[in-house]
C-alpha positions in Angstrom: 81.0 -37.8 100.3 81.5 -39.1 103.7 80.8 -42.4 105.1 81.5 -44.0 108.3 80.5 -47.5 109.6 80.3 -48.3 113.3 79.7 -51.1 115.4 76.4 -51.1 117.6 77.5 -52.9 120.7 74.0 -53.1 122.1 72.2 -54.0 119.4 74.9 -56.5 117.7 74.3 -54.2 114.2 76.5 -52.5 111.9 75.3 -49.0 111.3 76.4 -46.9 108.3 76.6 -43.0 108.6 76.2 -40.9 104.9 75.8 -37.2 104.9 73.5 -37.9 102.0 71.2 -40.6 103.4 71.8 -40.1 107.3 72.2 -43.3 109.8 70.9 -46.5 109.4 71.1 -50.2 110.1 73.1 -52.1 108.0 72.0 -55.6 109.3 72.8 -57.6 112.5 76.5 -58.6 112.8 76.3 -62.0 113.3 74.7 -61.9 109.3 77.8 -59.7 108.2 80.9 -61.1 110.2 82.0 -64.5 110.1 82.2 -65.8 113.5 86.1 -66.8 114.6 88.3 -68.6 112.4 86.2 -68.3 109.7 86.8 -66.0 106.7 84.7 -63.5 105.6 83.5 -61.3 103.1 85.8 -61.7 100.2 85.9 -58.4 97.8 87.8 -59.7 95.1 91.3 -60.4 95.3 94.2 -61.0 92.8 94.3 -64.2 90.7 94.6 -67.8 92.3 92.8 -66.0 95.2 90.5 -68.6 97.4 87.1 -69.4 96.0 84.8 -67.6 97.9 82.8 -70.1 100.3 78.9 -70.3 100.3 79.4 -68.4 104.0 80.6 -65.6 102.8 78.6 -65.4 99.8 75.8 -65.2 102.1 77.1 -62.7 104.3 78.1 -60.5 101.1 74.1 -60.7 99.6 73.4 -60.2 103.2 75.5 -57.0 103.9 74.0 -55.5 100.3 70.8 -56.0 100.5 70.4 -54.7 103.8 71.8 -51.4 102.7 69.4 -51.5 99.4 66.7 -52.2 102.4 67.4 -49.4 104.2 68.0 -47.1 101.5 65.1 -47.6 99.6 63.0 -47.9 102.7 61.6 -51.6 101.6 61.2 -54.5 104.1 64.0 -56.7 103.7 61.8 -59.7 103.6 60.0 -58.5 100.3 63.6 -58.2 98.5 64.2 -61.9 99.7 60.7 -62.8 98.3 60.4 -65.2 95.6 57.5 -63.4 94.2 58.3 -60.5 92.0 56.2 -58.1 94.2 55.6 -54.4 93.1 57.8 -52.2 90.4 59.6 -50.7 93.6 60.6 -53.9 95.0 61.7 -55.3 91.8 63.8 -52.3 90.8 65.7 -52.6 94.5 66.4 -56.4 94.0 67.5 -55.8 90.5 70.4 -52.8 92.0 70.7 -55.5 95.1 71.9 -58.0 92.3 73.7 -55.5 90.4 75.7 -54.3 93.5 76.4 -57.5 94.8 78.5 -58.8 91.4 80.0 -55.5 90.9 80.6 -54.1 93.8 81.7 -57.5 95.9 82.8 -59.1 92.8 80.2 -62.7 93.1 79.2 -64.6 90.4 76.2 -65.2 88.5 75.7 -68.1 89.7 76.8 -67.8 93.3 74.2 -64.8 93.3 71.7 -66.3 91.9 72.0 -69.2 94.7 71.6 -66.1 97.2 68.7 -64.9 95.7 66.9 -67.7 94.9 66.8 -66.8 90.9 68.3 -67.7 87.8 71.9 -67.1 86.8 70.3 -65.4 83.4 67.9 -63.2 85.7 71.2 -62.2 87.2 72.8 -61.5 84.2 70.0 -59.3 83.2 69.5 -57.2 86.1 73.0 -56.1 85.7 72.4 -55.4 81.9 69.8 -53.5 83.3 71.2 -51.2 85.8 74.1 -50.8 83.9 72.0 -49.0 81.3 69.8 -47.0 83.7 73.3 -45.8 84.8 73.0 -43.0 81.8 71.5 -41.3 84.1 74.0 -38.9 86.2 70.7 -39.0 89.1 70.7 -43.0 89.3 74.9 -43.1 88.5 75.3 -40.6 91.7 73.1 -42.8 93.4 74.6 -46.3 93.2 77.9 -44.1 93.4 76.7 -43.5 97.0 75.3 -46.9 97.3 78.8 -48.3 96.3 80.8 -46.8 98.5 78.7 -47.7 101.4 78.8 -50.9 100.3 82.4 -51.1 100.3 83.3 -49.3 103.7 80.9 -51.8 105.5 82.5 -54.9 103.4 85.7 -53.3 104.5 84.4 -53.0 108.5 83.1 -56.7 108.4 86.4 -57.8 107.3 88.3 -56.1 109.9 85.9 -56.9 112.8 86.4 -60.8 111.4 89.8 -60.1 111.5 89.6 -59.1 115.4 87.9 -62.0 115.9 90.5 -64.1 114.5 93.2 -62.2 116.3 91.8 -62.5 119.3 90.8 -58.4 119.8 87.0 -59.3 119.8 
């Protein structure tokens, strides 16, 4: 599987490139990159590592569920909805949530802040996925979805970093 992530200078986006789902956007930068001297999206780190800040908790939801978006071809504004909306929308934001705690390593509860929900409803859209992961289809699928995830995470970083440096 190969995956790049680009910068569109034009456009001020982030596009993603996958053999298996093609080019896309991945949202505009300014929602992915924190702007200089800021820090950015935080993957994780060792112990003692920095609380993540509300910023880039934001910009982490942000970066995955524009990839959900444009990967299961549903308007980003009805993943944001309050509403439930239809089985397709609700099965996306459930993988959105999934992604975003397992992939980028937030909380429950910071997630939930992000998605306007419950920490519990969280919790049980990971259970969820998590199980529909018996599937080798679905497990390829957010295998893909993963590793998109984390080569963008990885792009924002670095373009913060420039920023911070002084290469922007």
């Amino acid at each position: 599987m190969r995956i790049s992530i680009e910068r569109d200078e034009e456009n001020e986006t982030i596009l993603g490139h996958s053999e298996d789902l093609g080019t896309y956007g991945l949202g505009a930068l300014s929602s992915v990159v924190a702007p200089a001297g800021r820090r950015t999206i935080c993957t994780g780190g060792p112990p003692g590592c920095a609380r993540r800040g509300k910023h880039d908790t934001r910009r982490a939801c942000n970066l995955v569920l524009s990839i959900v978006a444009g990967h299961y071809r549903i308007p980003l504004d009805s993943l944001r909805s309050a509403r439930r909306g239809a089985a397709e929308v609700s099965r996306a934001r459930q993988i959105a949530m999934y992604l975003v705690h397992t992939t980028l390593s937030v909380s429950y509860q910071d997630a939930a802040a992000e998605f306007a929900r419950d920490r519990t409803t969280i919790a049980h859209a990971c259970g969820t996925i998590e199980d529909a992961r018996d599937s080798r289809e679905f497990d390829a699928e957010l295998a893909v979805l993963e590793a998109i995830i984390a080569a963008a995470a990885d792009f924002a970083m670095s373009l913060s970093r420039g920023a911070i440096d002084g290469e922007r």
